[in-house]
Biopython code that builds the backbone (N, CA, C, O; Angstrom):
import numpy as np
from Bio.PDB.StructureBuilder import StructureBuilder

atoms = [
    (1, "UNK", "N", (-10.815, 13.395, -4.070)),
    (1, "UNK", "CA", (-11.342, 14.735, -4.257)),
    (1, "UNK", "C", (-11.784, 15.339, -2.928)),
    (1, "UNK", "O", (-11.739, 16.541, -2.666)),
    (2, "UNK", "N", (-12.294, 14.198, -1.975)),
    (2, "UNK", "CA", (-12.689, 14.906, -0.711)),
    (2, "UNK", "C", (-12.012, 15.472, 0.074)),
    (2, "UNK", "O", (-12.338, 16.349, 0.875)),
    (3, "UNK", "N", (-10.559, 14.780, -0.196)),
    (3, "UNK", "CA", (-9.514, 15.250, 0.603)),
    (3, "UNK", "C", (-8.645, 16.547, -0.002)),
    (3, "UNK", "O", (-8.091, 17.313, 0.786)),
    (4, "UNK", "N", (-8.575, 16.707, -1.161)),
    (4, "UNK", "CA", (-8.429, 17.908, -1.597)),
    (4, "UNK", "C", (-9.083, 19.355, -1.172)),
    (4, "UNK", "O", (-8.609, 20.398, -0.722)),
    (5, "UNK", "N", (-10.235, 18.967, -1.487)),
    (5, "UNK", "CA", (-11.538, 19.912, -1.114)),
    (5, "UNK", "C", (-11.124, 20.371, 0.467)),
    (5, "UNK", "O", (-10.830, 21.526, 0.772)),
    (6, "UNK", "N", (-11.157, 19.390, 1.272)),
    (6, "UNK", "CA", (-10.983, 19.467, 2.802)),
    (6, "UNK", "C", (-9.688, 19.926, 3.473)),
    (6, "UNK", "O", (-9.674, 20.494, 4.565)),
    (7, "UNK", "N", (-8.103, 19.515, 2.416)),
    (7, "UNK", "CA", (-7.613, 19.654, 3.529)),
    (7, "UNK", "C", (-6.319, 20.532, 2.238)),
    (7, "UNK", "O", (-5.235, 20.889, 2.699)),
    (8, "UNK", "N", (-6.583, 20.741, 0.922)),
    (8, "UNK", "CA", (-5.535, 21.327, 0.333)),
    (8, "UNK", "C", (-4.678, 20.368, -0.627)),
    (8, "UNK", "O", (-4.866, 19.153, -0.563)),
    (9, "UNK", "N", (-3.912, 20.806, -1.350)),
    (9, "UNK", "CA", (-3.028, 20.004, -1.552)),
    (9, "UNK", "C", (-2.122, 18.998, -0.479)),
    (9, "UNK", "O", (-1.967, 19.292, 0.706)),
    (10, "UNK", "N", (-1.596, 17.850, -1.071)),
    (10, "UNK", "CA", (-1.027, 17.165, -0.189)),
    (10, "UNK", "C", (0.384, 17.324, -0.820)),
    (10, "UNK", "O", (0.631, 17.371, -2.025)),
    (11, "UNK", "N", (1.508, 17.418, 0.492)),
    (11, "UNK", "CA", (2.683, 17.198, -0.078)),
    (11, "UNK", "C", (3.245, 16.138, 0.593)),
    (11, "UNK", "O", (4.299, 15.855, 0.024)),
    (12, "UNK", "N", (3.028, 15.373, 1.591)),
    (12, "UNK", "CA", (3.427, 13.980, 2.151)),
    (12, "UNK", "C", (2.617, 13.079, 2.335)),
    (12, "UNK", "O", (1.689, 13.201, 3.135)),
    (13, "UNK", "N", (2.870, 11.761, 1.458)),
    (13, "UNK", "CA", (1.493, 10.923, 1.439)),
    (13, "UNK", "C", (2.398, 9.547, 1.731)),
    (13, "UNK", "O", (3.243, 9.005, 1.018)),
    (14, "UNK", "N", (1.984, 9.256, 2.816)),
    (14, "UNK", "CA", (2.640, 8.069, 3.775)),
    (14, "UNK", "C", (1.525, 6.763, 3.634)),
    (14, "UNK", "O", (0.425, 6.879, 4.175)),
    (15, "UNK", "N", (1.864, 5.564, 2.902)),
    (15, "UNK", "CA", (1.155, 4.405, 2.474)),
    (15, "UNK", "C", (1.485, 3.956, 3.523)),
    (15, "UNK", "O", (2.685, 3.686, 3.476)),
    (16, "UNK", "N", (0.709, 3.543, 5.222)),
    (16, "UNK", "CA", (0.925, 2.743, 5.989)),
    (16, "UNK", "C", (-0.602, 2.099, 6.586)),
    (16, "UNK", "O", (-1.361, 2.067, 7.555)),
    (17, "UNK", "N", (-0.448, 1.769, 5.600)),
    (17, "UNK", "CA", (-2.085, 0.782, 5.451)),
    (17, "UNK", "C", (-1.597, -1.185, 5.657)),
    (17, "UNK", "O", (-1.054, -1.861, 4.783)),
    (18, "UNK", "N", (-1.908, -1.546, 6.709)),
    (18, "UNK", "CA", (-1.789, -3.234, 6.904)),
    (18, "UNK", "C", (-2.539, -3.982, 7.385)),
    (18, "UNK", "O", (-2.828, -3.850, 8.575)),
    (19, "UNK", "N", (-3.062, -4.949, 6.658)),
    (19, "UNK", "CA", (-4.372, -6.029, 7.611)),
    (19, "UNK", "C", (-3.675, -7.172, 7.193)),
    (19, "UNK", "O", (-3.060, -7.153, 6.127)),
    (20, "UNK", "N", (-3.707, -8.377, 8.062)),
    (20, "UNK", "CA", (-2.838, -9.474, 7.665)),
    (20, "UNK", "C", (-4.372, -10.741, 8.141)),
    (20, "UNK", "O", (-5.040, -10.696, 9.174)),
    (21, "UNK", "N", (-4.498, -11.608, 7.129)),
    (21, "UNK", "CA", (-5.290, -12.805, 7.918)),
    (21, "UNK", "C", (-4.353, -14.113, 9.260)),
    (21, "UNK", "O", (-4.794, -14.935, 10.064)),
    (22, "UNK", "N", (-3.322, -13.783, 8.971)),
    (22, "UNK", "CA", (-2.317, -14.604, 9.930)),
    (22, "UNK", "C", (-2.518, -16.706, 9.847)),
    (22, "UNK", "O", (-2.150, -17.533, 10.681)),
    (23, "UNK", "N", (-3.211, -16.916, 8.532)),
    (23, "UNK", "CA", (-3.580, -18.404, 7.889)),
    (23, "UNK", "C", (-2.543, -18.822, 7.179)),
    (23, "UNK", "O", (-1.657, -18.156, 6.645)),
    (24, "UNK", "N", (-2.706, -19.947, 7.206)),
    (24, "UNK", "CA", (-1.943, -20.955, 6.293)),
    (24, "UNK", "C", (-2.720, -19.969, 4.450)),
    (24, "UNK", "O", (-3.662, -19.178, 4.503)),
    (25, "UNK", "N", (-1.901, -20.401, 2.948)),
    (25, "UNK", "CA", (-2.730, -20.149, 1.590)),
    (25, "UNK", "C", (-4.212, -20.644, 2.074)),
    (25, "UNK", "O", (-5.191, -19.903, 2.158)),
    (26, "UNK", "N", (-4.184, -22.286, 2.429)),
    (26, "UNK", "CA", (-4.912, -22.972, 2.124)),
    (26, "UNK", "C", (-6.376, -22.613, 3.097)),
    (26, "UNK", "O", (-7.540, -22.624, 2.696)),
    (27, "UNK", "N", (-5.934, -22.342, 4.305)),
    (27, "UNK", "CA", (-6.907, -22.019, 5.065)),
    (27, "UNK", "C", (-7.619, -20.311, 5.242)),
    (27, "UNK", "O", (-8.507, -19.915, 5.996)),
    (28, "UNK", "N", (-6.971, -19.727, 4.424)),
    (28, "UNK", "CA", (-7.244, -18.530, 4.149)),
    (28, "UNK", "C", (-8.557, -18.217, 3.251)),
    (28, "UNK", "O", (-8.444, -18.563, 2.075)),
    (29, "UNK", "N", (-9.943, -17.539, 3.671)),
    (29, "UNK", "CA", (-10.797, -17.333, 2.623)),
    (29, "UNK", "C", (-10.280, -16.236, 1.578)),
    (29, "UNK", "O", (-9.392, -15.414, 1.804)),
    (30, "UNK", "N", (-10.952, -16.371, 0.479)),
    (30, "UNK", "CA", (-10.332, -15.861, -0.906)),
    (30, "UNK", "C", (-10.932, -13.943, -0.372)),
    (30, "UNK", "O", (-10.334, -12.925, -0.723)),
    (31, "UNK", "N", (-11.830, -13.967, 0.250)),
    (31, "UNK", "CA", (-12.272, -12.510, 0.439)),
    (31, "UNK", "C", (-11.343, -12.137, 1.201)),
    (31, "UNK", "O", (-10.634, -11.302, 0.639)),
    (32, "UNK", "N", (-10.945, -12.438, 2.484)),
    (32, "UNK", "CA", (-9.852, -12.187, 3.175)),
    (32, "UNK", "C", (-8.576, -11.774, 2.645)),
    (32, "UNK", "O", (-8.046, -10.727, 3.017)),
    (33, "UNK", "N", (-7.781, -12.953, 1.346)),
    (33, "UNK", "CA", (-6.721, -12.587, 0.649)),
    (33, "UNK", "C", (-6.788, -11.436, -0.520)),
    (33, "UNK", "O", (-5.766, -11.112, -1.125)),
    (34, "UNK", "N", (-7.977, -10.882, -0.776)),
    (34, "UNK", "CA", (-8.534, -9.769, -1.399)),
    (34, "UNK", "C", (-8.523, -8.791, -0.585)),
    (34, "UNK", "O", (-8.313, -7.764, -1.232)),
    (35, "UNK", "N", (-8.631, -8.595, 0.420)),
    (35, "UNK", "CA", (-9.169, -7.437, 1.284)),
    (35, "UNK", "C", (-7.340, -7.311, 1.510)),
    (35, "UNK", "O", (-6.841, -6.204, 1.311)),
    (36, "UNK", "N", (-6.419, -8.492, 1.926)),
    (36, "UNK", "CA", (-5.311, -8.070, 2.137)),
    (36, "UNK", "C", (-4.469, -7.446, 1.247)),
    (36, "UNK", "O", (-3.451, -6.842, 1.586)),
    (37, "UNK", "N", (-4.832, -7.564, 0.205)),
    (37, "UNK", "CA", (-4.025, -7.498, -1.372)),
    (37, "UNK", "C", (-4.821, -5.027, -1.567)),
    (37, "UNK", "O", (-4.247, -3.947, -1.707)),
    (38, "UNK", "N", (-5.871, -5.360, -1.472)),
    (38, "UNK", "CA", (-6.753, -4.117, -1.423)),
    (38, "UNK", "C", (-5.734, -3.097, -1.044)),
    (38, "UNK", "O", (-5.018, -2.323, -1.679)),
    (39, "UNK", "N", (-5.998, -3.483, 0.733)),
    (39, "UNK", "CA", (-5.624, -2.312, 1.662)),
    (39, "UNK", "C", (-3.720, -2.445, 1.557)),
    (39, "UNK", "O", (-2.910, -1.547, 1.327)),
    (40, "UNK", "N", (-3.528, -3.640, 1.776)),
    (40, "UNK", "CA", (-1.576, -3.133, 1.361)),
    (40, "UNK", "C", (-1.038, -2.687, 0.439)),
    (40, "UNK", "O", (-0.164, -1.831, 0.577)),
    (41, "UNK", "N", (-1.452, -3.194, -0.865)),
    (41, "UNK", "CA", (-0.626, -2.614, -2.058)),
    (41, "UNK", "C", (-1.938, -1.993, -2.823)),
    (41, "UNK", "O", (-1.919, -0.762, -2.811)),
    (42, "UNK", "N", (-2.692, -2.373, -3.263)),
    (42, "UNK", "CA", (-3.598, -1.723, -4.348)),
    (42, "UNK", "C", (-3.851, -0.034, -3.741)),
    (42, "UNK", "O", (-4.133, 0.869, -4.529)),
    (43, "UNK", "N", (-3.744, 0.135, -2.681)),
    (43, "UNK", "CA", (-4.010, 1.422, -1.932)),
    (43, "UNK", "C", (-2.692, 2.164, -2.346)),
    (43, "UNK", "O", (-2.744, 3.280, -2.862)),
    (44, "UNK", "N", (-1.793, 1.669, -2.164)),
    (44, "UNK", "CA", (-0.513, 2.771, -2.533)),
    (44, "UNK", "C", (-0.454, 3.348, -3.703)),
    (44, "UNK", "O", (-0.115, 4.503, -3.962)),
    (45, "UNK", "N", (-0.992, 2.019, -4.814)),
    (45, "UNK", "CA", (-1.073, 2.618, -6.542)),
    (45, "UNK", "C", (-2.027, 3.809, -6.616)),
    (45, "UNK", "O", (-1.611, 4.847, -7.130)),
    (46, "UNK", "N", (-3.582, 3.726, -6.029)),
    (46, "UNK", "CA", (-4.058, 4.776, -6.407)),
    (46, "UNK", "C", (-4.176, 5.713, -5.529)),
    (46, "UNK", "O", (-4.751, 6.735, -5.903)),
    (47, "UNK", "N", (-3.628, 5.635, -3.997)),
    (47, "UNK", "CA", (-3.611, 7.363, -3.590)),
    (47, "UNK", "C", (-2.800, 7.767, -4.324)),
    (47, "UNK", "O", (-3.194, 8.782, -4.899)),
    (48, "UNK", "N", (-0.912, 7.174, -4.855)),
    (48, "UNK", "CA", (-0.086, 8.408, -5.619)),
    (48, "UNK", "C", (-1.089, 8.509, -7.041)),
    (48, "UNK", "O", (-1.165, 9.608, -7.590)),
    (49, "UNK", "N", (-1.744, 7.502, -7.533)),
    (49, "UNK", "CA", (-2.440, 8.342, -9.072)),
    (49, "UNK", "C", (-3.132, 9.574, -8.704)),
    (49, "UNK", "O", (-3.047, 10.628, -9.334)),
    (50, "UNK", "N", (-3.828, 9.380, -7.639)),
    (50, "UNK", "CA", (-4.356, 10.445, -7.098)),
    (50, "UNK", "C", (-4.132, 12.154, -6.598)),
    (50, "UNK", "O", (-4.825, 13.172, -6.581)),
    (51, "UNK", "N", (-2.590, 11.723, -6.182)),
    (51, "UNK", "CA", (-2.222, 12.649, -5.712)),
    (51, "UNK", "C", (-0.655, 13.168, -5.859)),
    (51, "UNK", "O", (-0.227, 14.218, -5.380)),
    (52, "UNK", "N", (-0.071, 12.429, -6.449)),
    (52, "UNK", "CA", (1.401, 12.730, -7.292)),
    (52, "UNK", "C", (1.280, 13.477, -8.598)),
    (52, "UNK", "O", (2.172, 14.235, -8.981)),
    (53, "UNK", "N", (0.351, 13.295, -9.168)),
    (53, "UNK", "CA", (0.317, 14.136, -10.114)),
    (53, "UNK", "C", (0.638, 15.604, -9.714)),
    (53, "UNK", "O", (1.518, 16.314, -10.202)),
    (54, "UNK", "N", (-0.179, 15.898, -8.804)),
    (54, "UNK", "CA", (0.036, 17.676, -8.085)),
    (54, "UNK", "C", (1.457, 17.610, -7.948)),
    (54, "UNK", "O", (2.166, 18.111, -8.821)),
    (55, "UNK", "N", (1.913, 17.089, -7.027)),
    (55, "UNK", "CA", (3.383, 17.179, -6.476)),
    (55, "UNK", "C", (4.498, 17.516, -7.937)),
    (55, "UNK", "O", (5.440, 18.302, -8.044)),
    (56, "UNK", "N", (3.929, 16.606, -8.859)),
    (56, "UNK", "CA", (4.752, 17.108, -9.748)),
    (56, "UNK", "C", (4.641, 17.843, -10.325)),
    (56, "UNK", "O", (5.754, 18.253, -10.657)),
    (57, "UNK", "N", (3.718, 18.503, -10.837)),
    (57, "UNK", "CA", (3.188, 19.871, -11.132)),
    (57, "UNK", "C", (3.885, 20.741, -10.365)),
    (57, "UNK", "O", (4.550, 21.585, -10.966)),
    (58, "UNK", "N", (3.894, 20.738, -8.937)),
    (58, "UNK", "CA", (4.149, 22.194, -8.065)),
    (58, "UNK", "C", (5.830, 21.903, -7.550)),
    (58, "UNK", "O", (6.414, 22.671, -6.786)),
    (59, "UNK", "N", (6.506, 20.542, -8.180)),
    (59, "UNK", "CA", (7.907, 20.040, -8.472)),
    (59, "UNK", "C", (8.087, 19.999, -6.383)),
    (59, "UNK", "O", (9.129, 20.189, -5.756)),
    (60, "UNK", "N", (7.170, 19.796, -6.001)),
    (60, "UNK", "CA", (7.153, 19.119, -4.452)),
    (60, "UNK", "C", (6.383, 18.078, -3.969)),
    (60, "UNK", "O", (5.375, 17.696, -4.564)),
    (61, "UNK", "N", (6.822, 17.534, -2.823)),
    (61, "UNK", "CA", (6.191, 16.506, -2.391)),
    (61, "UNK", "C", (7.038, 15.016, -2.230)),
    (61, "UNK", "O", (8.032, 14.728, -2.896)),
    (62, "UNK", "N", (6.521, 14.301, -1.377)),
    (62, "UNK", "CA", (7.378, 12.718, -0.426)),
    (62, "UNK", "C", (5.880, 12.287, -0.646)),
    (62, "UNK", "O", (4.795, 12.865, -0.705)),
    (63, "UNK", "N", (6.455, 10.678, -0.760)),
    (63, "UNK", "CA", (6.063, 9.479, -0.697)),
    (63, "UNK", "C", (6.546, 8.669, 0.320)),
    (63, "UNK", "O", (7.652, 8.180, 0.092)),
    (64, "UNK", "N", (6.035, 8.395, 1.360)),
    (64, "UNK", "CA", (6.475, 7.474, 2.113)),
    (64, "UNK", "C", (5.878, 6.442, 2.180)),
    (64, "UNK", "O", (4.709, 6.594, 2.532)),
    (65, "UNK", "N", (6.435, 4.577, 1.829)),
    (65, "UNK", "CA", (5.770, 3.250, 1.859)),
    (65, "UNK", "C", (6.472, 2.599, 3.210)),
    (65, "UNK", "O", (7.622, 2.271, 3.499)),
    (66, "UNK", "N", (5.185, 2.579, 3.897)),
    (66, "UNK", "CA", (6.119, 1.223, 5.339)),
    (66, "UNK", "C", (5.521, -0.272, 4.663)),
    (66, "UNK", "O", (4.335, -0.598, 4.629)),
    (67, "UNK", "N", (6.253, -0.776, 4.335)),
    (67, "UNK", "CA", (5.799, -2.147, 3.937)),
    (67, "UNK", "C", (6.712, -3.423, 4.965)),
    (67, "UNK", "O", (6.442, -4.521, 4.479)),
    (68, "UNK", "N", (7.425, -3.538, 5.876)),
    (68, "UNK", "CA", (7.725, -3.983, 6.848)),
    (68, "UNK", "C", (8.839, -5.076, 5.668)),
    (68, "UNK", "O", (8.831, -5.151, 4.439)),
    (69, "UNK", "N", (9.700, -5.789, 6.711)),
    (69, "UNK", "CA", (10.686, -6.967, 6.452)),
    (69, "UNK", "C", (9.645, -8.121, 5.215)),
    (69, "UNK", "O", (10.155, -8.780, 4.309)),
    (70, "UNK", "N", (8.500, -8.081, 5.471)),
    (70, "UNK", "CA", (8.001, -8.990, 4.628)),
    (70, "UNK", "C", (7.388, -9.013, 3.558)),
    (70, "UNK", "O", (6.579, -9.843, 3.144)),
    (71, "UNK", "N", (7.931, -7.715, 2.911)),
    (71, "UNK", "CA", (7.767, -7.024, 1.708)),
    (71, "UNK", "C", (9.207, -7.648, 0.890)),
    (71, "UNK", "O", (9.389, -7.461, -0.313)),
    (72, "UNK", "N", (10.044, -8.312, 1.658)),
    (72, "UNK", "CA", (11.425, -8.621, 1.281)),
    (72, "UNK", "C", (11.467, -10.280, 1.462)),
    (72, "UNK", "O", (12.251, -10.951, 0.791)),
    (73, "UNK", "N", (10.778, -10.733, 2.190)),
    (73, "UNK", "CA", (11.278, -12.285, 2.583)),
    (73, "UNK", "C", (9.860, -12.892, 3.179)),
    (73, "UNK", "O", (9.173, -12.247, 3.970)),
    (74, "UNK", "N", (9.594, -13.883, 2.822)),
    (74, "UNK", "CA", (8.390, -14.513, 3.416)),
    (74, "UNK", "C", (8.258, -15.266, 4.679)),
    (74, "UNK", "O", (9.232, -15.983, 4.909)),
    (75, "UNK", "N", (7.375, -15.294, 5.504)),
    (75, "UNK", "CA", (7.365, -15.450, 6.489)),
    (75, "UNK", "C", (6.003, -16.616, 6.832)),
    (75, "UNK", "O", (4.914, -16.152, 6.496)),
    (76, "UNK", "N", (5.948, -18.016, 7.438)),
    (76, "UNK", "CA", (5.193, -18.562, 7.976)),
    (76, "UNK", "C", (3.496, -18.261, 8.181)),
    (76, "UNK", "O", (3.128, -18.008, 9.328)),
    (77, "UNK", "N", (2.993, -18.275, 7.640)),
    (77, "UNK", "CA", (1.205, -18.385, 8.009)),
    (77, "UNK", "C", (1.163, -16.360, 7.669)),
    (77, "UNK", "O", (0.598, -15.501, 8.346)),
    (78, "UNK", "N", (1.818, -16.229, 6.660)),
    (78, "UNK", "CA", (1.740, -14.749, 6.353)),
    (78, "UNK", "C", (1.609, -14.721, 4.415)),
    (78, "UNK", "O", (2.149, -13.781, 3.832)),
    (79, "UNK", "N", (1.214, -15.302, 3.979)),
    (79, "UNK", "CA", (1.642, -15.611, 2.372)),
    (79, "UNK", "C", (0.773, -14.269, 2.302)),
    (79, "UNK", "O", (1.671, -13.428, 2.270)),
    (80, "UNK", "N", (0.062, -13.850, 2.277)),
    (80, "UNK", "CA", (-0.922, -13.148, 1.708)),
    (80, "UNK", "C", (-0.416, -11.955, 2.395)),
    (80, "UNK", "O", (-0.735, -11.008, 1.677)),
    (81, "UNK", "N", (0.286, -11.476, 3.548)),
    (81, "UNK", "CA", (0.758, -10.184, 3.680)),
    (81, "UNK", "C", (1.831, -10.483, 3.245)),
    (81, "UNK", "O", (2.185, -9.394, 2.794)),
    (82, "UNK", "N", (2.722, -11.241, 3.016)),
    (82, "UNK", "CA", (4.415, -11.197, 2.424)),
    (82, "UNK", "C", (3.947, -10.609, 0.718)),
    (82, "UNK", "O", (4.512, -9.611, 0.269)),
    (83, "UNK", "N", (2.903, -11.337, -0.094)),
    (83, "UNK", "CA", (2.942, -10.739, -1.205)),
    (83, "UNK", "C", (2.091, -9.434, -1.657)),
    (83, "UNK", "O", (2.000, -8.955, -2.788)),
    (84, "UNK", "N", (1.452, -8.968, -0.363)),
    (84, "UNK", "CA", (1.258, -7.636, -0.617)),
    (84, "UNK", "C", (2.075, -6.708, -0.368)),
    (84, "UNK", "O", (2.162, -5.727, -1.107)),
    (85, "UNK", "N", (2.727, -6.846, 0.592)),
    (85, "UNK", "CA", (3.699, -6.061, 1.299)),
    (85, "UNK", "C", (4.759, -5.742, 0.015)),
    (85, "UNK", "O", (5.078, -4.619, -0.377)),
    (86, "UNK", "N", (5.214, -7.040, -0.529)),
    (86, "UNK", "CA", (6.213, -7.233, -1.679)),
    (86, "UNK", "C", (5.818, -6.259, -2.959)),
    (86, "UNK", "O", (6.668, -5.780, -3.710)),
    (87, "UNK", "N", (4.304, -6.029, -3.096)),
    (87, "UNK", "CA", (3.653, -5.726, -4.142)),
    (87, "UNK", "C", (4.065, -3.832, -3.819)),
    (87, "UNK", "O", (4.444, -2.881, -4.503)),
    (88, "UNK", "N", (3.640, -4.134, -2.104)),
    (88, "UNK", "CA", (4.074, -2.160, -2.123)),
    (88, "UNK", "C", (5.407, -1.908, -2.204)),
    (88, "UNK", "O", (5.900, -0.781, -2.261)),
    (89, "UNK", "N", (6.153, -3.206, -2.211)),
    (89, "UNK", "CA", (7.427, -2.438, -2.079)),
    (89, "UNK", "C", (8.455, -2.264, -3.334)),
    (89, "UNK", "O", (9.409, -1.488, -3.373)),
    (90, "UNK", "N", (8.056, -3.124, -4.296)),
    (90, "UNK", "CA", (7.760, -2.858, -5.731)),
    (90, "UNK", "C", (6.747, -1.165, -6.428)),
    (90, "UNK", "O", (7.088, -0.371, -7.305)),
    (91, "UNK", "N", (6.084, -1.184, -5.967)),
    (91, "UNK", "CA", (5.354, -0.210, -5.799)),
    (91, "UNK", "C", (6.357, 0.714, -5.695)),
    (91, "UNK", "O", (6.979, 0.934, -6.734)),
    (92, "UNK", "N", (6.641, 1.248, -4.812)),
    (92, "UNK", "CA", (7.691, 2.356, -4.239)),
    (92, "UNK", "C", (9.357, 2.467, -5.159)),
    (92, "UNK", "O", (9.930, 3.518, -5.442)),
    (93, "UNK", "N", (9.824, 1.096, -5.463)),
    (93, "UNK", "CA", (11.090, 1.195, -5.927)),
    (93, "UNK", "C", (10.661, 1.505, -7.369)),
    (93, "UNK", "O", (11.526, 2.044, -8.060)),
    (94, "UNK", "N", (9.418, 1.245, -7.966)),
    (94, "UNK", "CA", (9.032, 1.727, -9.085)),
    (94, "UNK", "C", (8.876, 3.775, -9.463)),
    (94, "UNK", "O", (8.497, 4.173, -10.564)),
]
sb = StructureBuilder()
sb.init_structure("model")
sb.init_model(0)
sb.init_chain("A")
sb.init_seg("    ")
for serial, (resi, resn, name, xyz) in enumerate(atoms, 1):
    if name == "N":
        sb.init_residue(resn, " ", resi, " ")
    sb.init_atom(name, np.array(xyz, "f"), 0.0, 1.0, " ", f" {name:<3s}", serial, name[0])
structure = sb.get_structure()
């Protein structure tokens, strides 16, 4: 709402939100794999609830998701950004 108020409707809303802990599962704290899960994918679901609705109303507006190569394939001491990343990029093809 603040951003409405402040800056108008939005017609390009670019999800490029990434924090990675760079741990093994095991050595990873559980707040850490929360905070990664948060800001990569849980963020993409509710800015578009937020703000796709308008776009379709006024039949305008882009979505853009950068969710990188490891939204597709997993990668070494990354589990927790490979399955968020995966989560936005699901997200998007949805």
């Amino acid at each position: 709402e603040k951003v409405k108020s402040q800056a108008g409707e939005v017609d390009i809303l670019v999800n490029n939100a990434g924090v990675i802990t760079g741990r093994t599962l095991f050595d990873s704290p559980d707040a850490l794999i929360q905070r990664t899960m948060v800001v990569n994918c849980n963020a993409c679901l509710f800015t578009a609830k937020n703000f796709v609705k308008s776009m379709i109303a006024r039949n305008t507006g882009h979505i853009v998701t950068v969710a990188s190569m490891s939204g597709k394939a997993g990668v070494a001491k990354q589990v927790d950004y490979c399955a968020s990343k995966h989560g936005a990029v699901g997200f998007h093809e949805s």
